[in-house]
GUMIDO-362435 format. One record per residue (C-alpha): y, x, z. Coordinates in Angstrom, 3 decimals. Layout:
N
ATOM         y         x         z
ATOM         Y         X         Z
...
END
This chain:
513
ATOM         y         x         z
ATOM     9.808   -94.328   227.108
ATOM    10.270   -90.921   228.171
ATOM     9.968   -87.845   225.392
ATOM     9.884   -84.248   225.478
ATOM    12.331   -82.580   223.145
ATOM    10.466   -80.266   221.268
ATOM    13.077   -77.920   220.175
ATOM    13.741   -77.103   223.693
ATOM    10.054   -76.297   223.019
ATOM     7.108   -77.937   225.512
ATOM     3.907   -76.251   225.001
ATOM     1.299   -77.995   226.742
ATOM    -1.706   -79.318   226.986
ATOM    -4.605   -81.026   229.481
ATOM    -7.665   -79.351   228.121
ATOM    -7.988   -75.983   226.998
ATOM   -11.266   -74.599   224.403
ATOM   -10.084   -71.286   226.078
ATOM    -7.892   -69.794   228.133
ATOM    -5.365   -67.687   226.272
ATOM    -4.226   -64.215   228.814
ATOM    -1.401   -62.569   227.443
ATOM    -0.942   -59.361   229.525
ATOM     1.671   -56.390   229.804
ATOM     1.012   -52.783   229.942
ATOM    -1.385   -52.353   232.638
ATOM    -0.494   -49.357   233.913
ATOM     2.554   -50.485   235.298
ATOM     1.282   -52.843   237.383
ATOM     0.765   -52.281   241.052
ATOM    -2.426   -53.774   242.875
ATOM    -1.534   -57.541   242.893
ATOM    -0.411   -57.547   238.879
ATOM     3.448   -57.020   239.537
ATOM     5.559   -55.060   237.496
ATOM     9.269   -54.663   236.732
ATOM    11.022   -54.798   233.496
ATOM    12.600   -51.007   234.273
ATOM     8.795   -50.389   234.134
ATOM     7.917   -51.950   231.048
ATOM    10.709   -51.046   229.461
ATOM    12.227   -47.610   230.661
ATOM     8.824   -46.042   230.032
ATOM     8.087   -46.136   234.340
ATOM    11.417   -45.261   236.050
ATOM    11.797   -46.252   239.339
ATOM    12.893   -49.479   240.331
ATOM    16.775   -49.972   239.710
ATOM    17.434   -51.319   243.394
ATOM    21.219   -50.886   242.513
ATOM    20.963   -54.176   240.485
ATOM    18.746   -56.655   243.258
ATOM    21.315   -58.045   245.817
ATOM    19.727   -59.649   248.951
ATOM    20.848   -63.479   249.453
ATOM    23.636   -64.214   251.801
ATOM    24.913   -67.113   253.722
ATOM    28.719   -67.953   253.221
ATOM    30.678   -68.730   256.297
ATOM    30.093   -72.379   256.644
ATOM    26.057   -71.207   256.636
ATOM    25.214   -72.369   253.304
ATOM    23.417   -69.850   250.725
ATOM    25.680   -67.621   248.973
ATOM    24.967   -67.546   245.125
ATOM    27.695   -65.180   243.529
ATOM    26.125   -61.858   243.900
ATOM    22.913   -63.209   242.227
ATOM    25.197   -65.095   239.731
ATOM    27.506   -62.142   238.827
ATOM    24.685   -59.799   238.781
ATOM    23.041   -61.491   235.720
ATOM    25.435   -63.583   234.080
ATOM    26.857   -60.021   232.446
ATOM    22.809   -59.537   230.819
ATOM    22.548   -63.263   230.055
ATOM    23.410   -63.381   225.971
ATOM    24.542   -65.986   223.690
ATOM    22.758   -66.411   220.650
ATOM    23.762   -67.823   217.613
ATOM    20.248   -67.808   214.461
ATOM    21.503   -68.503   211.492
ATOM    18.702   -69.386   208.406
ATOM    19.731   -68.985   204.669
ATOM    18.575   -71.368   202.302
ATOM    16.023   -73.185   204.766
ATOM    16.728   -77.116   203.235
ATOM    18.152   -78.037   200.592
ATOM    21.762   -80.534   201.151
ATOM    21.198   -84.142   201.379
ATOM    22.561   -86.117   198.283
ATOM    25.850   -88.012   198.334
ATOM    25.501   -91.571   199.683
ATOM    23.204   -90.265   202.433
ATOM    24.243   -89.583   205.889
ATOM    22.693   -86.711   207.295
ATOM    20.841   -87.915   211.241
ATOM    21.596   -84.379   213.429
ATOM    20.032   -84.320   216.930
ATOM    21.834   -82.594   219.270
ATOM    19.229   -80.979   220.671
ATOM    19.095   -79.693   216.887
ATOM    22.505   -78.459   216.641
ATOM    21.938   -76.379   219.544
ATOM    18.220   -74.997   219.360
ATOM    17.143   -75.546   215.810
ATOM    18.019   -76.405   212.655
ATOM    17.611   -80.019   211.375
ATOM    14.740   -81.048   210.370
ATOM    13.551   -78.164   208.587
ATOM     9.606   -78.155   208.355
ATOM     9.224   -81.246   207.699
ATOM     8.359   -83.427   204.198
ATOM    11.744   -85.135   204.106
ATOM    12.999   -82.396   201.125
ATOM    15.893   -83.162   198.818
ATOM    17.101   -81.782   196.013
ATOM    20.799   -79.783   195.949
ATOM    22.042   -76.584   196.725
ATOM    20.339   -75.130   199.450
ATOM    22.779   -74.682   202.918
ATOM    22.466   -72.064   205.580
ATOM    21.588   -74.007   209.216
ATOM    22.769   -72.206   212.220
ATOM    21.197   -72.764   215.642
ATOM    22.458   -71.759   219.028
ATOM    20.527   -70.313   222.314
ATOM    20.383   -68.090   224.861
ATOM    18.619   -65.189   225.903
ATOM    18.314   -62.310   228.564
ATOM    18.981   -58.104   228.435
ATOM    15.529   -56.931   230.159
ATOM    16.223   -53.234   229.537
ATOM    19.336   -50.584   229.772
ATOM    18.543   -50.202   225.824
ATOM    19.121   -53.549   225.007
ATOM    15.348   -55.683   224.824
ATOM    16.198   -59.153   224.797
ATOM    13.412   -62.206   225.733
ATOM    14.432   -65.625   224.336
ATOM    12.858   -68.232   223.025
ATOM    10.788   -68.332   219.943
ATOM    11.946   -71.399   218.880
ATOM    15.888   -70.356   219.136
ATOM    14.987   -67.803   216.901
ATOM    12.363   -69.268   214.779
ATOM    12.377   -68.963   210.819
ATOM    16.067   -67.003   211.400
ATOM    17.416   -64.378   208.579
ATOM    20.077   -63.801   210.518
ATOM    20.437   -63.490   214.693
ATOM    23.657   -62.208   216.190
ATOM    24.370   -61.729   219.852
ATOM    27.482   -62.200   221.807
ATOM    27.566   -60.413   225.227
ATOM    29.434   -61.682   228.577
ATOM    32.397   -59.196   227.539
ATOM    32.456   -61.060   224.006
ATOM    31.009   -57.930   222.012
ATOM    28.723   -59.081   219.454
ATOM    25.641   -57.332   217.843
ATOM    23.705   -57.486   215.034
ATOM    19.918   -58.560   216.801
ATOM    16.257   -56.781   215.634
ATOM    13.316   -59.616   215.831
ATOM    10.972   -56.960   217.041
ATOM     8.248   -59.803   217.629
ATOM     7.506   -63.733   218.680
ATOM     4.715   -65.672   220.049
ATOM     5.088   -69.306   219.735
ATOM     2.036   -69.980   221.842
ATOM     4.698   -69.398   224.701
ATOM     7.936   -69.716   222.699
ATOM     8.672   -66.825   223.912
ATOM    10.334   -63.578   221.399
ATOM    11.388   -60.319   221.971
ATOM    15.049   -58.776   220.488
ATOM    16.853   -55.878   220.163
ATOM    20.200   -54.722   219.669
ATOM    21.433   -51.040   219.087
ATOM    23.091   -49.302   222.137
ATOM    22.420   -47.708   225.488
ATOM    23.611   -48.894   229.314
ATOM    23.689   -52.875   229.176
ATOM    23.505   -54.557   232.001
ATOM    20.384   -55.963   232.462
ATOM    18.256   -58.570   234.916
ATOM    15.371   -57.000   236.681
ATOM    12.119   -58.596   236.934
ATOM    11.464   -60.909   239.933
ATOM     7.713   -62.100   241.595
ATOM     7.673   -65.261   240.150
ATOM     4.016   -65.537   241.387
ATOM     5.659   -65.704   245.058
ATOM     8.109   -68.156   244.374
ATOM     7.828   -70.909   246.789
ATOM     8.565   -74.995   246.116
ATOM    12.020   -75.897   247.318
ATOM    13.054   -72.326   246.619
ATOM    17.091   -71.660   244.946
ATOM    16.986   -70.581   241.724
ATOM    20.001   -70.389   239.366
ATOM    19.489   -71.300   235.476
ATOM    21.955   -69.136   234.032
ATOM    22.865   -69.587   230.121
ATOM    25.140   -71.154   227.279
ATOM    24.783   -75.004   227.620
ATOM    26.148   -76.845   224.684
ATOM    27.345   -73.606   222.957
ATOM    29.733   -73.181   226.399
ATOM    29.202   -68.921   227.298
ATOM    27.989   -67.793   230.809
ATOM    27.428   -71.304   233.049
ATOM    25.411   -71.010   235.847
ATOM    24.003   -73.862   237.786
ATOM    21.859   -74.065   241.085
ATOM    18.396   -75.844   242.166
ATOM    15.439   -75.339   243.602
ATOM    12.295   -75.130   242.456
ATOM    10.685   -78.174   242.225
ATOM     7.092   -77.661   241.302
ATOM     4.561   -74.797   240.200
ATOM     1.838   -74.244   237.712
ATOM     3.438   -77.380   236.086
ATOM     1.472   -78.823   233.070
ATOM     0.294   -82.015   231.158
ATOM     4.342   -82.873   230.921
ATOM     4.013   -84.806   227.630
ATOM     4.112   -82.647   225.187
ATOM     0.924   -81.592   222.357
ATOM     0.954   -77.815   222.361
ATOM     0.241   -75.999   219.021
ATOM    -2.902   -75.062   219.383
ATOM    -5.318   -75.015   222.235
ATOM    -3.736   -71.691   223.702
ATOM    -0.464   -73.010   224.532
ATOM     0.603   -72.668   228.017
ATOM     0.381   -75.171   230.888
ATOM     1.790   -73.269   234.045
ATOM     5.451   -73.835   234.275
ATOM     8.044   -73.549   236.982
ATOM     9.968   -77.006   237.221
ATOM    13.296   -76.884   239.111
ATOM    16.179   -79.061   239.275
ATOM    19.046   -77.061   238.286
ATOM    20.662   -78.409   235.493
ATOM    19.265   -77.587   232.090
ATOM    20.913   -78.361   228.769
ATOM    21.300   -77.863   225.076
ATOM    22.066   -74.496   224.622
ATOM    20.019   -72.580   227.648
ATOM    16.892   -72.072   225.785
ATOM    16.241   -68.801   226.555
ATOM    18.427   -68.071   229.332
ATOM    17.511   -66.702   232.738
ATOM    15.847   -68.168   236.054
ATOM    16.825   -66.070   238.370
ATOM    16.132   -66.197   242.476
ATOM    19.046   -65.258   245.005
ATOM    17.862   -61.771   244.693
ATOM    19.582   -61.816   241.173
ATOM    15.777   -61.355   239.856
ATOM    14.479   -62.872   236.461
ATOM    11.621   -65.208   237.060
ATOM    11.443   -67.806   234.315
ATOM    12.823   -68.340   230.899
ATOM    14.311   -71.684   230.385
ATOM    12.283   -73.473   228.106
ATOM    12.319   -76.928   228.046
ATOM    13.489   -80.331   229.510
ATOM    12.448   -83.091   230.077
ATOM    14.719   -86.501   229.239
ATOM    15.330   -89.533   227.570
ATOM    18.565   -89.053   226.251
ATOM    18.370   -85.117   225.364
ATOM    20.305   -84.168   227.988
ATOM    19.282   -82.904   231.696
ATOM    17.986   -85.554   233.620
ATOM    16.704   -83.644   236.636
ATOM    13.493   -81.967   235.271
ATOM    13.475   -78.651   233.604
ATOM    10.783   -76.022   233.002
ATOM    10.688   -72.440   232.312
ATOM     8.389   -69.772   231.750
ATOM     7.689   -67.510   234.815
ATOM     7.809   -63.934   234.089
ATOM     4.680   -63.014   234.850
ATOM     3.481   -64.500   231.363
ATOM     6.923   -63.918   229.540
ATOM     6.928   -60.202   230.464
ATOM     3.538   -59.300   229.671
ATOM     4.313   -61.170   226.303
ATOM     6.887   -58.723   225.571
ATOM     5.424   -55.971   226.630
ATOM     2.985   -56.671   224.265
ATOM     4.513   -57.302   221.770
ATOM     6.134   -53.914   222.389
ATOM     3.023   -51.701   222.705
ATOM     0.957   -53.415   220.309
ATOM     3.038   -55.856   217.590
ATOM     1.142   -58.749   218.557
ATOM    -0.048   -60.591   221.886
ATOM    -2.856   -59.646   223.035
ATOM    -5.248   -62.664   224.630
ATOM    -8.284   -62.871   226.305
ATOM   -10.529   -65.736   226.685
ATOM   -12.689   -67.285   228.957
ATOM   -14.274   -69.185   226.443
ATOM   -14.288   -72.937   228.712
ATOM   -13.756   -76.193   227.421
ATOM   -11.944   -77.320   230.774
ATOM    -9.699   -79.869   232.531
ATOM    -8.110   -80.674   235.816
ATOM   -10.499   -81.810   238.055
ATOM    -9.061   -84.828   239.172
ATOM    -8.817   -85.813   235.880
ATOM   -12.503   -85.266   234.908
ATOM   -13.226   -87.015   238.086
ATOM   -11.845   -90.385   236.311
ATOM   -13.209   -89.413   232.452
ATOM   -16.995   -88.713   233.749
ATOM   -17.427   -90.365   236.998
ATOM   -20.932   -90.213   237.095
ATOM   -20.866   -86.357   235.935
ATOM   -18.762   -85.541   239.278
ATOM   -19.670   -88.322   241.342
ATOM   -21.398   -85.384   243.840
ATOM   -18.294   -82.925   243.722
ATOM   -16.991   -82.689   247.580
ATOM   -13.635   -81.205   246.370
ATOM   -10.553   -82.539   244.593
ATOM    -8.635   -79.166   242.849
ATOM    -9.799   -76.743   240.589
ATOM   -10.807   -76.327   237.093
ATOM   -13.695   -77.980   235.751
ATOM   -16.079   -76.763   233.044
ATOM   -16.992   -79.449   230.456
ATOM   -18.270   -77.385   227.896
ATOM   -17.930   -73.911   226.227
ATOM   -16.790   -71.924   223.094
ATOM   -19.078   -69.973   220.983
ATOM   -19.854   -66.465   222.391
ATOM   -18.676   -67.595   225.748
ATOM   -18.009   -64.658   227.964
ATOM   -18.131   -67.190   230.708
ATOM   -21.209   -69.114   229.601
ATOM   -22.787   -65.191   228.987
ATOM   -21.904   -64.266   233.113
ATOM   -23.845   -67.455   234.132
ATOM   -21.000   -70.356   234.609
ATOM   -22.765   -73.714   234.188
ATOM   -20.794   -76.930   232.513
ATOM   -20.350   -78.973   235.473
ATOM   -19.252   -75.937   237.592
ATOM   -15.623   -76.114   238.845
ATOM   -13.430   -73.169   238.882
ATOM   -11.384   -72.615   241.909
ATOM   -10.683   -68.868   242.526
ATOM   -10.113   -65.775   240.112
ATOM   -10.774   -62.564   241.490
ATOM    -9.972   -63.609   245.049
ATOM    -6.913   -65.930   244.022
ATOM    -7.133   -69.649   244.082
ATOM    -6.400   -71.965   241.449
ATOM    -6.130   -75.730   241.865
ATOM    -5.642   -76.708   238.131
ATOM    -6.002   -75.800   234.918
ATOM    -2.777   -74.438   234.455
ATOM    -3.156   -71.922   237.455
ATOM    -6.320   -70.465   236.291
ATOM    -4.807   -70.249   232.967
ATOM    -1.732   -68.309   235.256
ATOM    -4.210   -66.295   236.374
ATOM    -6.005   -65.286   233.484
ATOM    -2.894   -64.248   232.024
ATOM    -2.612   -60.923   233.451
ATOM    -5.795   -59.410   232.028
ATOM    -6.681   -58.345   228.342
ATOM   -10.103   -58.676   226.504
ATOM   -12.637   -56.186   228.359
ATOM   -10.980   -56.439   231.440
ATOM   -13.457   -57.718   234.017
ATOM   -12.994   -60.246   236.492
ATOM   -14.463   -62.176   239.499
ATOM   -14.525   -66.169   238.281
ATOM   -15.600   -68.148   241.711
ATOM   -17.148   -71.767   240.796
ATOM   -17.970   -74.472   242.955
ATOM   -21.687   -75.789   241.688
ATOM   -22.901   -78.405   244.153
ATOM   -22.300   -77.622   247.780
ATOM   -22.324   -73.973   247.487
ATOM   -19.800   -71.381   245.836
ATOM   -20.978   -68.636   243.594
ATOM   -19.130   -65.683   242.107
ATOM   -19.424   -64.095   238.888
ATOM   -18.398   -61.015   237.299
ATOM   -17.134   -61.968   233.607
ATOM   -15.873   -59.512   230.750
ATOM   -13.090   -61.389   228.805
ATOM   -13.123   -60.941   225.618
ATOM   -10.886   -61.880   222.565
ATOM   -11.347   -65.183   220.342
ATOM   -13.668   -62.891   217.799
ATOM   -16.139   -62.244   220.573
ATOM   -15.114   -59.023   221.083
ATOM   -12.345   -56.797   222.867
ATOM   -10.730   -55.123   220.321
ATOM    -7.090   -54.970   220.193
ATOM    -5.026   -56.908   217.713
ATOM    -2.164   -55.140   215.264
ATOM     0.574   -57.098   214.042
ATOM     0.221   -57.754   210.362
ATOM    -3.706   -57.939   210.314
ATOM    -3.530   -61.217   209.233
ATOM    -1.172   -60.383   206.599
ATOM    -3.482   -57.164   205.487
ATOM    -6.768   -59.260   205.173
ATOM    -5.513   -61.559   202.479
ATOM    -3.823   -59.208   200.530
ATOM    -0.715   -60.822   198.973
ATOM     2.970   -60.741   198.825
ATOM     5.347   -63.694   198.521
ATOM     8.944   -64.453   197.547
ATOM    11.057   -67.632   198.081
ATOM    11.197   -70.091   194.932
ATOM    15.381   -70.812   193.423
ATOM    16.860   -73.514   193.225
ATOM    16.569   -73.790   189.670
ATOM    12.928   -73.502   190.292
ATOM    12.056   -76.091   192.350
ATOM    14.717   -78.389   190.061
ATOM    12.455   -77.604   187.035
ATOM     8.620   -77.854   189.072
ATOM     9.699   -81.151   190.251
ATOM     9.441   -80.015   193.975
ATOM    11.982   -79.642   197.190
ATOM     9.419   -76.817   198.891
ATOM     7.076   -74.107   198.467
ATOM     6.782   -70.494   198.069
ATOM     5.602   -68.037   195.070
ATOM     2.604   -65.546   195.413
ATOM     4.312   -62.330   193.987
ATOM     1.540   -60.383   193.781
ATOM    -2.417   -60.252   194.622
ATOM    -4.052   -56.720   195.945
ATOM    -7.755   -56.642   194.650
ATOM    -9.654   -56.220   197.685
ATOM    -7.521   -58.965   199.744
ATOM    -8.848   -62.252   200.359
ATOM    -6.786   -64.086   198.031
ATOM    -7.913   -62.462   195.374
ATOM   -11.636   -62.813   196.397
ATOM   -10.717   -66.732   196.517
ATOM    -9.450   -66.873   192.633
ATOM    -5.500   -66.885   193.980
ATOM    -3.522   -64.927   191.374
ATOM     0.311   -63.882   191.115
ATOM     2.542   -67.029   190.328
ATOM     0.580   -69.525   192.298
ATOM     2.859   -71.999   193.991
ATOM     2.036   -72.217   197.624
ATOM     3.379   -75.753   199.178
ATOM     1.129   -76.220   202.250
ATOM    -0.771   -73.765   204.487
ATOM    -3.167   -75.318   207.486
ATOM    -1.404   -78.593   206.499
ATOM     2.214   -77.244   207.288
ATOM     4.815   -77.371   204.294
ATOM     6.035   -73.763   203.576
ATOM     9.888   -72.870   202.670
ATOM    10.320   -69.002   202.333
ATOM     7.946   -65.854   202.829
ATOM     8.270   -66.184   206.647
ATOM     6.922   -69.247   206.990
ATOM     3.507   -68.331   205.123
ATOM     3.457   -65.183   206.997
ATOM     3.812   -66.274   210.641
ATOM     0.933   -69.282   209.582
ATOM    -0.990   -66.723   208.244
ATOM    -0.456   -64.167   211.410
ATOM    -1.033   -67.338   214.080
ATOM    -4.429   -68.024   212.084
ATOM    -5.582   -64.497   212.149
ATOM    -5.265   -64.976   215.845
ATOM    -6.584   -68.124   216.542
ATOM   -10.204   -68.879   217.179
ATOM   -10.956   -70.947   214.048
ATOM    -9.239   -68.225   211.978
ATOM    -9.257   -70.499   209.090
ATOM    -6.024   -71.285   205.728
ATOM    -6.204   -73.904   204.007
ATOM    -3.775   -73.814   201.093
ATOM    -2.436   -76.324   199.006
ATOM    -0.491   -75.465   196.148
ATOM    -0.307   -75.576   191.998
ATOM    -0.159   -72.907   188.988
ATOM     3.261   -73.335   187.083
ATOM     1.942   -72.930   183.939
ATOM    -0.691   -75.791   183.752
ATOM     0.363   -77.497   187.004
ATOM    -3.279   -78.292   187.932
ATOM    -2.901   -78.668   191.875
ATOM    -5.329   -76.405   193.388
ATOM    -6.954   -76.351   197.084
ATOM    -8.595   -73.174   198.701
ATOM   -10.305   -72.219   202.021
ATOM   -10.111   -68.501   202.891
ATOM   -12.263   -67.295   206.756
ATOM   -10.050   -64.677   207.588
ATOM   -13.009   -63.883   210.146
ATOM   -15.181   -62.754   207.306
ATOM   -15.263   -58.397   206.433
END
């Protein structure tokens, strides 16, 4: 049977409760939503043309890659994440299973319940990722960089550099780096929303921890989704580019680039049986990864707007409910099975049955191009949603809005500010004398956080948040963070007092003032 690897990272899913948008900074967008990353991130200089070479044919009449391929392989970076302490060492006797997949892009099997005891090790991971900016903005992969204490970067010219996490969204896997210095070279931003199937694209990365490989494809498919994989929550994208060039270990978080030389995707994930390229990979396109950044940038923290549909592709509501779209003419678009609460969709007049097939003048055959779509607006934008109800199409104007029914704008660290707590990573000698492999100390309660509303005091053990185990400070923060911006906004935390090591359960609504 076939599997997605998951630390190549597949984020996917066939029904969304609402569409997540994660847009850029506006401004710098021209009419149809494109933008450039010397716009985002050179504060709006023009256009570097001086770094876009046109395609070429070589003698023989076949396409010509190396001007695309030397123009980025110098901003294409290796990365190597290295985390401190993250598991502790397995005991003698027992052999130690390592994926290679997990050599490359992650470290072990950290996360998950399988603990021992022993001195703790430091697990290094290795990826790729791309210079977006002349001051040295890097986009990679959340996952390559996930949980890291340390993240160095190795340039084309074999420099290396000290990297700044500056922010992450795993709802894309997609993070945002940056290392100190001024004139790298760097890969401008492409149209991946023009790309066409059976286009050349180049994946260009650091495949099995081998530096600057580039490989050629085309791209295969568009808007790709429902590949397999369980996303993490019900925001997680659906709307890759597939191509065939050859994707391995080690290019999570390199570059898709066209013959142009232009970034258009960010390797993500594969798709295999063995864990090595098999002819399918996926990447994000740009026009989600940069507005992710950019972001991240402005604001600390992706910014997403929601239609507020419970939704599916049409063809496959067509076989769930037969008798529901029995009368439904067409065979693409998204339909609408049900909504959220304070629906901004439900609120402009879109009826469960309805089918969406155009946003603001664009169409949109599936779920995950609607989602595409959506993308490129923040909550209070307004947009044009065209349905298909019966025989006739209607058009609506809807306000998007953000998962609290509203269109505020979310800072990093809110999250962290409501409950009011800091934490600190448990010894070894700790854990050795609690009886546990995992878990993380509450070093102090502020009085008007929610913790302390809940009866959570300095010294309680935190094991388990939302039903994920928890190894260091980082690991309660990002759950916390991700919950503050999820719809439910809800912890659940399992953990004991040291003192009388009564195990204690708590349920804090972050959503509550």
């Amino acid at each position: 049977m076939k599997k997605i690897w998951k630390n190549i990272s597949t984020y996917a899913m066939v029904a969304l409760v609402s569409i997540g948008a994660t847009y850029g900074m506006y401004r710098f967008m021209d009419a149809k939503g494109h933008y450039s990353s010397s716009d985002i991130f050179s504060y709006g200089q023009e256009f570097d043309q001086q770094n876009v070479h046109l395609a070429s044919l070589t003698a023989d009449g076949y396409p010509d890659f190396t001007k695309a391929a030397e123009s980025s392989i110098h901003a294409v970076v290796h990365i190597k994440s290295t985390v401190k302490s993250q598991a502790a060492a397995q005991p003698q006797g027992r052999q130690r299973m390592i994926d290679p997949f997990e050599y490359f892009f992650g470290f072990g099997d950290r996360g998950g319940n399988d603990f021992q005891y022993g001195n703790p090790q430091p697990s290094v991971g290795f990826g790729s990722g791309v210079i977006i900016s002349k001051d040295g903005y890097i986009i990679t992969n959340n996952h390559v960089i996930d949980k890291a204490t340390e993240i160095e970067v190795t340039l084309n010219d074999n420099s290396k550099h000290s990297a700044k996490l500056i922010g992450a969204d795993p709802t894309t896997d997609i993070a945002l780096l940056k290392i100190e210095g001024n004139d790298f070279a760097y890969v401008p931003f492409g149209d991946s929303d023009n790309l066409k199937v059976g286009e050349w694209v180049l994946a260009v990365g650091n495949p099995f921890n081998l530096t600057s490989t580039v490989t050629a494809g085309i791209v295969s498919a568009k808007g790709r989704g429902g590949i397999g994989a369980g996303g993490k929550n019900d925001m997680t994208i659906q709307s890759f580019i597939q191509t065939d060039a050859a994707i391995n270990p080690g290019n999570s978080g390199g570059a898709l680039v066209n013959t142009n030389g232009q970034l258009i995707g960010i390797n993500t994930a594969i798709y295999s049986q063995t864990g090595n390229f098999a002819g399918y990979g996926f990447a994000v396109p740009i026009s989600i990864a940069g507005k992710v950044v950019a972001d991240i940038k402005e604001y600390g923290a992706v910014q997403r707007a929601v239609l507020g549909v419970m939704i599916s592709d049409l063809s496959v509501a067509k076989e769930a409910a037969p008798e529901k779209t029995k009368n439904l003419k067409i065979n693409e678009g998204a339909y609408v099975g049900g909504f959220a609460e304070h629906s901004p969709a439900k609120q402009a007049g879109i009826e469960e049955g309805d089918v969406i097939i155009a946003v603001n003048g664009t169409k949109v055959r599936s779920v995950g191009e609607l989602q595409d779509q959506v993308n490129r607006f923040r909550p209070g934008d307004k947009v044009k949603i065209t349905v298909k109800r019966g025989d006739a199409d209607k058009t609506f104007d809807v306000t998007l809005k953000n998962s609290d029914g509203n269109t505020s704008v979310v800072k990093k660290g809110d999250g962290l500010a409501t409950v009011g707590a800091a934490f600190k990573d448990l010894s070894a000698e700790k854990k050795k004398e609690y009886g546990i492999s995992y878990g993380v100390e509450v070093a102090g309660v502020d009085n008007s956080g929610k913790f302390n509303k809940e009866g959570i005091t300095k010294g309680f053990i935190i094991q388990k948040i939302n039903n994920q185990p928890v190894t260091s400070p980082s690991d309660v923060e990002s759950i916390i963070q991700a919950a503050a911006n999820s719809q439910d906004k809800a912890l659940f935390i399992t953990g004991f007092y040291p003192t009388t090591g009564a195990r204690k359960y708590y349920a804090i609504d972050l959503s509550e003032k």
